[in-house]
Backbone as JSON, one array per atom type, in Angstrom:
{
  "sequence": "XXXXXXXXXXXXXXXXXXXXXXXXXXXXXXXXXXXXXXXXXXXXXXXXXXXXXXXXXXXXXXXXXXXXXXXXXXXXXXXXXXXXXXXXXXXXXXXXXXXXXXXXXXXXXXXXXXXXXXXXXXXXXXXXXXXXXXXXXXXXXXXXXXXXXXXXXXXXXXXXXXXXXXXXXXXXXXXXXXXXXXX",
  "N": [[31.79, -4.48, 4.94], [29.21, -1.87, 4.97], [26.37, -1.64, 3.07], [25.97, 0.83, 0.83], [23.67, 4.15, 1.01], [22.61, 4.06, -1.37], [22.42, 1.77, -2.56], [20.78, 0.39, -0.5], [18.57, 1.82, -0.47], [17.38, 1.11, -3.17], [16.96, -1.49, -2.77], [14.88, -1.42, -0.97], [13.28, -0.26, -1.82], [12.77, -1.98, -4.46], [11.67, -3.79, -3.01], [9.23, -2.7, -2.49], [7.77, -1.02, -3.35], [5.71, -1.68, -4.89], [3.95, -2.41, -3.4], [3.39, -0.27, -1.84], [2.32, 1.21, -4.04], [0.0, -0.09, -4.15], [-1.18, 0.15, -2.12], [-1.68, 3.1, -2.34], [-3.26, 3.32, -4.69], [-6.1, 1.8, -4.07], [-6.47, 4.24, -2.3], [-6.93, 6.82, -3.99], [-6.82, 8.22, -7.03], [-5.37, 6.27, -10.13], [-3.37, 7.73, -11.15], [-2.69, 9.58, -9.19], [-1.88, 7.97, -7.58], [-0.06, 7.07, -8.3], [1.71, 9.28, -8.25], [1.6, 9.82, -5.46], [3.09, 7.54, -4.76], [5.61, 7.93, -5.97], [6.47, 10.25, -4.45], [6.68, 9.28, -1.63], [8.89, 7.79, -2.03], [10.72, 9.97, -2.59], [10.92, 11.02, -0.06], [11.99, 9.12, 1.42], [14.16, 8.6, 0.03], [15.36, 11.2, 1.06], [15.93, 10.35, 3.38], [17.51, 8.47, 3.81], [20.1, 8.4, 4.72], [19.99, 8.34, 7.43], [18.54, 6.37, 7.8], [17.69, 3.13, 9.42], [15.95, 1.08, 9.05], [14.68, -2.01, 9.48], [12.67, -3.66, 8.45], [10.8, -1.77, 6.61], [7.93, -1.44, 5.73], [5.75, -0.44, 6.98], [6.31, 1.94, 8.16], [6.9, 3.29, 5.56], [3.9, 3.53, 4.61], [2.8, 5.39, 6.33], [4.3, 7.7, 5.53], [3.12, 7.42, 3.09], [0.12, 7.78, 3.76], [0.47, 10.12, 4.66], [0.78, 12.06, 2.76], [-1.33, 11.54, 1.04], [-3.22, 12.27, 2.69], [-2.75, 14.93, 3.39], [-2.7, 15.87, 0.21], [-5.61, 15.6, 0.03], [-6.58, 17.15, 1.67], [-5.76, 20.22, 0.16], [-6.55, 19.49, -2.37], [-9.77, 19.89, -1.67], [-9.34, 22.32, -0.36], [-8.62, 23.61, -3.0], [-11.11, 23.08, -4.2], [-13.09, 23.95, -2.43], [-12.91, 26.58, -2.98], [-12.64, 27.08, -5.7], [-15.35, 26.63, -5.86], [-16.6, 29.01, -4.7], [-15.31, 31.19, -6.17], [-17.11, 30.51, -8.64], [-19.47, 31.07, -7.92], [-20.7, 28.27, -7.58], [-22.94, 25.48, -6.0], [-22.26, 22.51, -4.83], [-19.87, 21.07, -5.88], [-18.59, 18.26, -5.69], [-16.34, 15.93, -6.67], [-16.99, 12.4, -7.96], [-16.19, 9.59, -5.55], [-13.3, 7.74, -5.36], [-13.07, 5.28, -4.57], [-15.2, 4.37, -5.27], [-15.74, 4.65, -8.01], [-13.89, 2.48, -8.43], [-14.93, 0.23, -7.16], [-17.78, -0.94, -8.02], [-19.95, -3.01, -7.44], [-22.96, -3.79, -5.49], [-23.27, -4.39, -2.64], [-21.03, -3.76, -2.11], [-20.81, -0.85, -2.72], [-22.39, -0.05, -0.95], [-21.18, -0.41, 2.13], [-19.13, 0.96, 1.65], [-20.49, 3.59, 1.62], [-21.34, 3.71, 3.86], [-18.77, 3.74, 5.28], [-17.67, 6.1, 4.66], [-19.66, 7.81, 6.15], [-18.18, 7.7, 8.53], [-15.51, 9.26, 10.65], [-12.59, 10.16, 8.96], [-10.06, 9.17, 10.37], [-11.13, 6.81, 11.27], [-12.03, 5.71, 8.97], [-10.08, 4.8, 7.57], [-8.32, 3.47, 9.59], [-10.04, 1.15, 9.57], [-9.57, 0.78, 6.99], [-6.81, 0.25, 6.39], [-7.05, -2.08, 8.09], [-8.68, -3.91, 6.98], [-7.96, -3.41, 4.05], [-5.29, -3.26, 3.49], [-4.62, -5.35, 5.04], [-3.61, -5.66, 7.58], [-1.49, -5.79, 10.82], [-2.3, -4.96, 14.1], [0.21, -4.05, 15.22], [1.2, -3.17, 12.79], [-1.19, -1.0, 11.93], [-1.06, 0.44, 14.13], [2.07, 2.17, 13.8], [1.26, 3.06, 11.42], [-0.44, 5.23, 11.77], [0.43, 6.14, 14.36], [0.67, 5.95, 16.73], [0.18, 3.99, 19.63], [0.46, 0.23, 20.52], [-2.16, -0.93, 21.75], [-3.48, 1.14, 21.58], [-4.28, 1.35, 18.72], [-5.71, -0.91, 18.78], [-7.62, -0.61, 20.13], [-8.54, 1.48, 18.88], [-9.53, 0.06, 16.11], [-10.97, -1.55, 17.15], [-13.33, 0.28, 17.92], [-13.89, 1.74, 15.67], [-14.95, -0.38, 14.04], [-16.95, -0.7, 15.55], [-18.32, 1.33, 15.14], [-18.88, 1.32, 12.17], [-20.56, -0.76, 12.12], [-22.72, -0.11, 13.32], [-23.42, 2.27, 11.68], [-23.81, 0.48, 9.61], [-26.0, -1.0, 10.83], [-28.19, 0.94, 10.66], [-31.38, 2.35, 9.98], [-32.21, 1.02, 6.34], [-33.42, 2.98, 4.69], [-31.65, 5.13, 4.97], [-29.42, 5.13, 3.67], [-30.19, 3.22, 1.07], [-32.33, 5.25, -0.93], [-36.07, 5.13, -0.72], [-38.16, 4.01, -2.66], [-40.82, 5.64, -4.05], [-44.65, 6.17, -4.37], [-46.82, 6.4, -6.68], [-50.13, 7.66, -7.44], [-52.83, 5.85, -6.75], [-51.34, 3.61, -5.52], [-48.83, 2.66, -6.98], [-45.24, 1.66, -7.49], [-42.28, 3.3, -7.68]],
  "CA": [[31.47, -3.1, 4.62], [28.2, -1.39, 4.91], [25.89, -1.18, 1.86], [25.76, 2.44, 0.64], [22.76, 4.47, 1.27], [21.89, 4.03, -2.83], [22.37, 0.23, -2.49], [19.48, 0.31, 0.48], [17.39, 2.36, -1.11], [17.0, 0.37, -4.34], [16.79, -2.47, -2.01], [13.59, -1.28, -0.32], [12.43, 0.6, -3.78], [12.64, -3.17, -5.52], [11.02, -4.61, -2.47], [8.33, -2.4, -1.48], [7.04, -0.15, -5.0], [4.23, -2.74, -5.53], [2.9, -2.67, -2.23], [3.11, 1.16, -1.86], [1.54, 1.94, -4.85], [-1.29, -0.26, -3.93], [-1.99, 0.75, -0.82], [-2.22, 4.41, -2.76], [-4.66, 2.83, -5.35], [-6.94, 1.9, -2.83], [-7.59, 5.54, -2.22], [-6.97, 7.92, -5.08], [-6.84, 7.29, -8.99], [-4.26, 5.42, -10.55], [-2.42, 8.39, -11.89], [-2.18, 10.01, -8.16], [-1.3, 7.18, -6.6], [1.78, 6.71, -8.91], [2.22, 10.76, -7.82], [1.99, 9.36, -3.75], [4.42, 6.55, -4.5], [6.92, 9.03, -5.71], [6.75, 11.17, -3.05], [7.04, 8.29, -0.29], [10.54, 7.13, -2.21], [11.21, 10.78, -2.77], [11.36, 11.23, 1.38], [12.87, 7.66, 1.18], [15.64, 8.93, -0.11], [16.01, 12.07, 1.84], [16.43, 10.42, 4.73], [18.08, 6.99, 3.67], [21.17, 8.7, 5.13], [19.42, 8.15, 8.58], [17.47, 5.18, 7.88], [17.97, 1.8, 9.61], [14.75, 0.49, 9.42], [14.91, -3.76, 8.56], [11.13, -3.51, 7.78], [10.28, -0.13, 6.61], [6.88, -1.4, 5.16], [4.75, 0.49, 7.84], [7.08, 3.81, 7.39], [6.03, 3.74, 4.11], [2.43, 3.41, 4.23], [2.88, 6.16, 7.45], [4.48, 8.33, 4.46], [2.0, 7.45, 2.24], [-1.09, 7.94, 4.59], [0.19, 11.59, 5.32], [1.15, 12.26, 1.75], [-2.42, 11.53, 0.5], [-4.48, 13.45, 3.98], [-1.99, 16.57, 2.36], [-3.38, 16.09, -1.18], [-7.25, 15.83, 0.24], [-6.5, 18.8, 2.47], [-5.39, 20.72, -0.64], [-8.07, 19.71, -2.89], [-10.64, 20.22, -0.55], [-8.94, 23.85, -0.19], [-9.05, 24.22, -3.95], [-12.59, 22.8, -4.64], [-13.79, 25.29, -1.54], [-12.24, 28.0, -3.47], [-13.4, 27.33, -6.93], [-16.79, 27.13, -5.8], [-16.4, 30.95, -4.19], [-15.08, 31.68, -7.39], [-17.85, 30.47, -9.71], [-20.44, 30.94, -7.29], [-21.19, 26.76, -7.65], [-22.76, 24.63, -4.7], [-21.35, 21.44, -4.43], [-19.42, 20.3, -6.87], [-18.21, 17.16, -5.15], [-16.0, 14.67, -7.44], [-17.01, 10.77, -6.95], [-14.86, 8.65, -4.5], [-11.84, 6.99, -6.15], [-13.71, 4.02, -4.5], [-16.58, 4.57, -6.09], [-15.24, 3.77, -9.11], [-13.26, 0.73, -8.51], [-15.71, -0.83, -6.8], [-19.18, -0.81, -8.48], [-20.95, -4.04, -6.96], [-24.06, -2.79, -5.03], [-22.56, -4.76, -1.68], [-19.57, -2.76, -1.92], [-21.32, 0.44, -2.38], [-23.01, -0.07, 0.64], [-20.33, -0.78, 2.74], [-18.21, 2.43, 1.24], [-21.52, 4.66, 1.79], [-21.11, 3.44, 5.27], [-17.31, 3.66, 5.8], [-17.2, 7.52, 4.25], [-20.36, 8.34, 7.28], [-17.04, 7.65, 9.57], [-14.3, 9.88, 10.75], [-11.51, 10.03, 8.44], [-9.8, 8.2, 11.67], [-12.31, 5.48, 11.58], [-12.21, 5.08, 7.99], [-8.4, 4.64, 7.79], [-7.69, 2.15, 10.56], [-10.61, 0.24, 8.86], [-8.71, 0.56, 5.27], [-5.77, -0.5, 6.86], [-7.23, -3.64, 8.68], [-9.59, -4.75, 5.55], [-7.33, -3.44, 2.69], [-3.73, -3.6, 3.62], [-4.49, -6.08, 5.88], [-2.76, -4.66, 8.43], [-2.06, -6.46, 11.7], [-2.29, -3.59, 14.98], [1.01, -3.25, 15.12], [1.38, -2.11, 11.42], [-1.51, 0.21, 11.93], [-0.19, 1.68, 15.26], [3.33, 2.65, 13.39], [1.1, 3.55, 10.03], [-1.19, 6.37, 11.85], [1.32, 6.76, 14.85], [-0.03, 5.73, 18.34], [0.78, 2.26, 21.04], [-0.7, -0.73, 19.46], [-3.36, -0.68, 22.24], [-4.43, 2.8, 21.08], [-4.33, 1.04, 17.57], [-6.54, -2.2, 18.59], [-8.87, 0.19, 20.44], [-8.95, 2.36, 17.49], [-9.86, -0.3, 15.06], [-12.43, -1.82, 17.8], [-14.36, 1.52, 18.02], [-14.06, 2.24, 14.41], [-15.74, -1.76, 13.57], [-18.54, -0.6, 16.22], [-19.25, 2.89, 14.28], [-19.33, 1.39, 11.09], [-22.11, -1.59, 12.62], [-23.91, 0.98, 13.89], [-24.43, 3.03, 10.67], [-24.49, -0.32, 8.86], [-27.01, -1.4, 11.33], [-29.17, 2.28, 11.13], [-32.46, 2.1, 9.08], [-31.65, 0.7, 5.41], [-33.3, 3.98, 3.79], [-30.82, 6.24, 5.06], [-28.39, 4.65, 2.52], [-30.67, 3.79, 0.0], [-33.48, 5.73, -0.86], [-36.7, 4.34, -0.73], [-39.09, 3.92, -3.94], [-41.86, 6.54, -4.43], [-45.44, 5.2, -4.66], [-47.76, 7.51, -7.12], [-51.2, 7.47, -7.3], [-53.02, 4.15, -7.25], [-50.46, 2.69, -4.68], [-47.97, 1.74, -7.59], [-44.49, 1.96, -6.9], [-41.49, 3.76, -9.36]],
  "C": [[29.96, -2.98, 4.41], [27.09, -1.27, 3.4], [25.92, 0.64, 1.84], [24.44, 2.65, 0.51], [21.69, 4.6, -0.14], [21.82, 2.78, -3.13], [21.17, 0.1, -1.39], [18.85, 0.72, -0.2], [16.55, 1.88, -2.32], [16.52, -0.96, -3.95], [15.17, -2.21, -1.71], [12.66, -0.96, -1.54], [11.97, -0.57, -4.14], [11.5, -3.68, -4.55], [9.77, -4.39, -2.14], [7.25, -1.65, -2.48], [5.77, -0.55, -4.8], [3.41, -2.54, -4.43], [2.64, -1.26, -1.71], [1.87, 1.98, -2.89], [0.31, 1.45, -4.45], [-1.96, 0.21, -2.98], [-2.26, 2.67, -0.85], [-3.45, 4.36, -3.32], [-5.22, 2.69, -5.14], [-7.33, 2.92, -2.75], [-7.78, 6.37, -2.75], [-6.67, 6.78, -6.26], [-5.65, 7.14, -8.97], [-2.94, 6.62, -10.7], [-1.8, 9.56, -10.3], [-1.52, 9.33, -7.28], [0.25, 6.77, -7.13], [2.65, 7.85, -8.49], [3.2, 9.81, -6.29], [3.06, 8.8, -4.45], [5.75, 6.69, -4.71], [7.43, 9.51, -4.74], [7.23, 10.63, -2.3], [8.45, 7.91, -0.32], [11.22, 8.22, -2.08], [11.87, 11.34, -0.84], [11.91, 10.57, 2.07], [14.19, 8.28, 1.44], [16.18, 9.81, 0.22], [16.38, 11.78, 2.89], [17.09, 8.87, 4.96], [19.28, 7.15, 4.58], [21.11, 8.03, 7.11], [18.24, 6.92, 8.53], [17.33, 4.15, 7.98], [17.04, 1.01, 9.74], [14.72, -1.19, 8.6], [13.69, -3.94, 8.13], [10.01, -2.2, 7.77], [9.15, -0.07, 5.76], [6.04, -0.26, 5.96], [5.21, 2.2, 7.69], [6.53, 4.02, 6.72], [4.58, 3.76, 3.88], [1.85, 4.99, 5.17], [2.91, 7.49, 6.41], [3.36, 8.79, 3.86], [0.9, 8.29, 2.61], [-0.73, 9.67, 4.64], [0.26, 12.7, 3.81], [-0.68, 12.43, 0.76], [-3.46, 12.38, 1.58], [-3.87, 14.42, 3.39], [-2.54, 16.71, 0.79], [-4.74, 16.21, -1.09], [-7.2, 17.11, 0.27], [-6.92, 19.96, 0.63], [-6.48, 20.72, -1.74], [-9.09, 19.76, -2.84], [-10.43, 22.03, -0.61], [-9.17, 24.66, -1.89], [-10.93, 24.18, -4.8], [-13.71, 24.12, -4.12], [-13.82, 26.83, -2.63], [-12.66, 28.33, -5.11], [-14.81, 27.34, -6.89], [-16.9, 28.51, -5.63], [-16.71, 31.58, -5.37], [-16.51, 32.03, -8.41], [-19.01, 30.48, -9.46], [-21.44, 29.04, -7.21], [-21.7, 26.42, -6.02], [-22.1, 23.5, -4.62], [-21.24, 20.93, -5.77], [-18.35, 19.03, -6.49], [-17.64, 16.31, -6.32], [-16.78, 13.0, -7.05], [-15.69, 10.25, -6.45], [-14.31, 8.14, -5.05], [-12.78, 5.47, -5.61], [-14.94, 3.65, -5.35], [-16.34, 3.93, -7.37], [-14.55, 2.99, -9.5], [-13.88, -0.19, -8.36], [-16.9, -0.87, -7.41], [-20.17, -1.98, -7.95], [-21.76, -2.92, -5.41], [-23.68, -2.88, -3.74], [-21.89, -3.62, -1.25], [-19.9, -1.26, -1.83], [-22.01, 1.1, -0.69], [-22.11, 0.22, 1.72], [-19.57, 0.46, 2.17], [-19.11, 3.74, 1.55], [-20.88, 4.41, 3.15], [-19.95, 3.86, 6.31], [-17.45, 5.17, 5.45], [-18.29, 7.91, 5.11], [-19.12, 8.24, 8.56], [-16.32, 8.85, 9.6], [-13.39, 9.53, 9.59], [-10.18, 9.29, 8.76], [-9.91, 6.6, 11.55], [-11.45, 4.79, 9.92], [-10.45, 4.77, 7.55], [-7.13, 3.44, 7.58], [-8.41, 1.18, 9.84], [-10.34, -0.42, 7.29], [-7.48, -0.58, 5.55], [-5.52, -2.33, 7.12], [-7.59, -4.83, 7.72], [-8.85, -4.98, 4.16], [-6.27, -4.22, 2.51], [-3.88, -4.95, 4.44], [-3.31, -6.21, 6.86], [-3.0, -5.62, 9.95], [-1.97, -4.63, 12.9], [-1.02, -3.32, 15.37], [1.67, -2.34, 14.0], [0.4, -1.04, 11.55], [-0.87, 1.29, 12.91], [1.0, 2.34, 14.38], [2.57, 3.54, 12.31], [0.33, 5.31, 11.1], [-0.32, 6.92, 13.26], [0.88, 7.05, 16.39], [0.82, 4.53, 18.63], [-0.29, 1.41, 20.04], [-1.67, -1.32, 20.57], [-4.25, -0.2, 21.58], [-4.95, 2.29, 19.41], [-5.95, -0.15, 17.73], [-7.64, -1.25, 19.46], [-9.46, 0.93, 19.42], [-9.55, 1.48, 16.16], [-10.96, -0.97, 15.9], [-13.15, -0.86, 17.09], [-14.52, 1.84, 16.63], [-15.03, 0.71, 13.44], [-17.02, -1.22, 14.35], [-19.04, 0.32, 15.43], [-19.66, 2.12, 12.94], [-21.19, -0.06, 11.15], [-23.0, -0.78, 12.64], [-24.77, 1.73, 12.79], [-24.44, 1.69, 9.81], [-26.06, -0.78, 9.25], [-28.64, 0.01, 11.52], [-30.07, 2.16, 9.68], [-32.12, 2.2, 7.54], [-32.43, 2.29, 4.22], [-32.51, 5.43, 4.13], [-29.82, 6.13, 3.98], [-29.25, 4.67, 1.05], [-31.7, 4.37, -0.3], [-34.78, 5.15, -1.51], [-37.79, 4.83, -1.72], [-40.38, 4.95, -3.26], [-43.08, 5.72, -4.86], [-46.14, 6.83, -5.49], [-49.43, 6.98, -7.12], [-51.72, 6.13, -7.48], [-52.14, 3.21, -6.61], [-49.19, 2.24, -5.7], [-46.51, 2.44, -7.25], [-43.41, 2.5, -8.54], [-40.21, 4.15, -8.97]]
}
């Protein structure tokens, strides 16, 4: 006899939680990414009824991934909108990365990755974070795992490129005042 569709689901739930949530944590704060990892089980379980998947890690990150571009969207749409409101210019939050990571390296390298597509920066999460081989990204963003290993090529060349593009575009370069001294 078949497991029941609440015996799978607890199955995948037990097996997979930890690695969902992280791969939320990674890109929003702690307390949204526990939101995402709801959500992902919450569509889990709407469609467990229909769900034969023997390694439904990539699903879930697929989930995930669209679950968190819908929460940008959205607060992106409300940020736009409270500026209007309060006549503000940019009131930009910092990057959820931003504040995990703080080594100066790492800053670099995240300045770099957020000059990318949203695309770019992604497949490159995927490859670096999740460590993702190209057929888990293909399934996670939803292409051929060609289109995937091309897509994480071209997205390693963009980020060379602006790694490799004159070092005071990133950081900005010291001020000399009178007398040649520097500050």
């Amino acid at each position: 006899m078949a497991p029941t569709a609440a015996v799978r689901f607890t199955r995948v739930y037990e097996a997979h939680y930890a690695d969902v949530l992280a791969y939320c944590a990674r890109r929003v704060n702690r307390t949204e990414a526990e939101d995402v990892a709801s959500e992902v089980f919450v569509v889990l379980w709407r469609r467990m009824d229909r769900f034969e998947d023997e390694a439904p890690l990539p699903w879930l990150y697929s989930v995930a991934y669209r679950a968190i571009s819908n929460r940008r969207r959205g607060a992106q749409r409300r940020l736009r909108l409270s500026e209007r409101l309060r006549g503000l210019g940019n009131g930009e939050a910092e990057p959820a990365e931003d504040v995990v990571v703080r080594r100066e390296q790492d800053r670099v390298v995240l300045e770099a990755i957020s000059k990318l597509r949203p695309a770019d920066q992604e497949v490159l999460r995927l490859a670096a974070w999740e460590e993702s081989s190209a057929p888990l990204i293909a399934e996670v963003v939803g292409c051929s795992v060609p289109a995937a290993e091309q897509r994480l090529h071209r997205a390693k060349r963009r980020l060379a490129k602006v790694l490799s593009s004159p070092f005071e575009s990133i950081v900005p370069a010291p001020t000399i005042k009178e007398g040649g001294r520097r500050t």
